[in-house]
N, C-alpha and C positions, 0 to 999 in steps of 0.2 A: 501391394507386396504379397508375394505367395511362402508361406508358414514352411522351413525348410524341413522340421520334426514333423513326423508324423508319429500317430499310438499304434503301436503292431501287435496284431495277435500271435501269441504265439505259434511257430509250426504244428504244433502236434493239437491244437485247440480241436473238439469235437465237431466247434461250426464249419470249420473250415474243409474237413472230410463231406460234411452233411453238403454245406456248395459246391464241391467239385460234383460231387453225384446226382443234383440235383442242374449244373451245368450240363453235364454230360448228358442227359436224357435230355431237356430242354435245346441243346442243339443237336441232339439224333434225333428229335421231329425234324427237323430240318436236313437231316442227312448232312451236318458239317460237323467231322471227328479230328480235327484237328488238333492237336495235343496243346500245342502251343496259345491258340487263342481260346479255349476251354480253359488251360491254367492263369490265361489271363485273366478271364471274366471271374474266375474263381476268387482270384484276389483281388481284384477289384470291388467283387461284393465280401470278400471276410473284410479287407480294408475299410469298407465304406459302414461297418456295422456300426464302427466309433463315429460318431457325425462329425466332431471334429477333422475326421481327415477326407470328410468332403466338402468343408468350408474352409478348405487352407488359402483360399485365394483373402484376402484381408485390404478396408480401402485404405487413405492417408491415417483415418482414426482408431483403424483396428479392429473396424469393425466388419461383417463377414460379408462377404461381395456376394448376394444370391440371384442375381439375376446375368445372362446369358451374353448381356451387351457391354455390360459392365466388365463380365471378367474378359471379353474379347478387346475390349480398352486396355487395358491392362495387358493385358501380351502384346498386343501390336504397339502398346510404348514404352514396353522394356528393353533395355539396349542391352544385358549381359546376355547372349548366345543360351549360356546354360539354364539362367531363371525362365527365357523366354520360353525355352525346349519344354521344362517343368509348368509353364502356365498354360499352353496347348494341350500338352498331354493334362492336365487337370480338367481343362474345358472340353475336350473328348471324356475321360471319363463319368462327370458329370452329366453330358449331352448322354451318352449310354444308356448309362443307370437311370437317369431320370424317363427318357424314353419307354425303354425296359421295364421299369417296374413302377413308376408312377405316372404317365403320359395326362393322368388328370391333373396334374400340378403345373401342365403347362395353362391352363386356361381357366386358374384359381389366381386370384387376389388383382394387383392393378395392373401387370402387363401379362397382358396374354401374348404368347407368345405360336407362333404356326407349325406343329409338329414338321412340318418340310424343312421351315429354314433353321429349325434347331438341331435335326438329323443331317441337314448339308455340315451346320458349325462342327458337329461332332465330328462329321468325316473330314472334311478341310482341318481340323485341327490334328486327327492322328495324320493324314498326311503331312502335315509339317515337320510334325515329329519324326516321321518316320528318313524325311531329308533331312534333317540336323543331324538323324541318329547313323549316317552314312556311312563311320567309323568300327559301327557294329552290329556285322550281317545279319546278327539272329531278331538283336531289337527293331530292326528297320523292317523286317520280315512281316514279324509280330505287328507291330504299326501301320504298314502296309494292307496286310490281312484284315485287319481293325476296320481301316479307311474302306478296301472295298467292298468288303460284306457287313456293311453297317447294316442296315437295315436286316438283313440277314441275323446279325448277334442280336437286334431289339425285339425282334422274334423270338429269336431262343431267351432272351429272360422273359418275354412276356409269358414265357410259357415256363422259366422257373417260378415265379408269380403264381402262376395257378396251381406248381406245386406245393408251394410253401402257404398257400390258402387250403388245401386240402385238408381236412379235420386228421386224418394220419399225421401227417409233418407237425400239423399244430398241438396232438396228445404229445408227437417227441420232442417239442420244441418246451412241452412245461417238463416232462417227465424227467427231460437231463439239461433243467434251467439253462437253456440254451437262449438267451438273451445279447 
């Protein structure tokens, strides 16, 4: 089952200024200014700050589905259209972000997993979404763009990463208990 609540930051939160900006440069190494998939990664990582709303996929027990196979079980055997749409796009997000900013957590603990075929699940899961989302051009867009500059966006966070390790980011991350 995928958790239909999520915890939201609020709009105006400091962190969430500090990620767009730190988006924005992390994909202008890369020369992609795209407004749209920068405010996505944006909220993606203020989103994912609460860990809860990156373990909303949940098994029979309730308990939090963290590996890659697992939660692609779980979408490919939900039959509501709309849950299905929401467990794809969670298994794209996750595939992202884990990429992105911790790619050593694939090849930590009992299943290692192959940075390629966790960047394929990532991209095959926004393209799923982004055909469910057919109804609405801008989120199909967004999803689209997702799928085919994957690799592309796990660049720009690996390189939000090295700004957020940067001893700067880190004095203003205690200075304005940005936690």
């Amino acid at each position: 089952m995928i958790e239909k609540t999520r915890q939201d930051i609020p709009r105006d939160h400091p962190i969430r200024l500090l990620f767009q900006r730190l988006t924005e440069r992390g994909m202008g190494q890369l020369n992609l200014h795209d407004p749209d998939t920068i405010q996505y990664i944006t909220n993606l990582l203020t989103d994912f700050v609460r860990v809860e709303n990156m373990y909303r996929i949940k098994d029979e027990a309730g308990q939090r589905v963290q590996y890659l196979f697992d939660m692609l079980t779980q979408a490919s055997n939900e039959m509501s259209p709309e849950r299905r749409r929401d467990y794809y796009k969670q298994v794209g997000d996750v595939t992202l972000f884990n990429l992105g900013l911790f790619p050593e957590s694939l090849t930590y603990g009992h299943r290692t997993v192959s940075p390629d075929y966790y960047a394929e699940a990532g991209r095959r899961s926004y393209t799923i979404v982004a055909e469910m989302d057919s109804y609405s051009p801008r989120s199909t867009t967004v999803y689209r763009k997702l799928s085919q500059q994957f690799e592309q966006c796990v660049v720009g966070l690996n390189w939000v990463k090295l700004y957020i390790n940067d001893p700067f980011y880190q004095y203003m991350f205690r200075e304005f208990d940005i936690t």
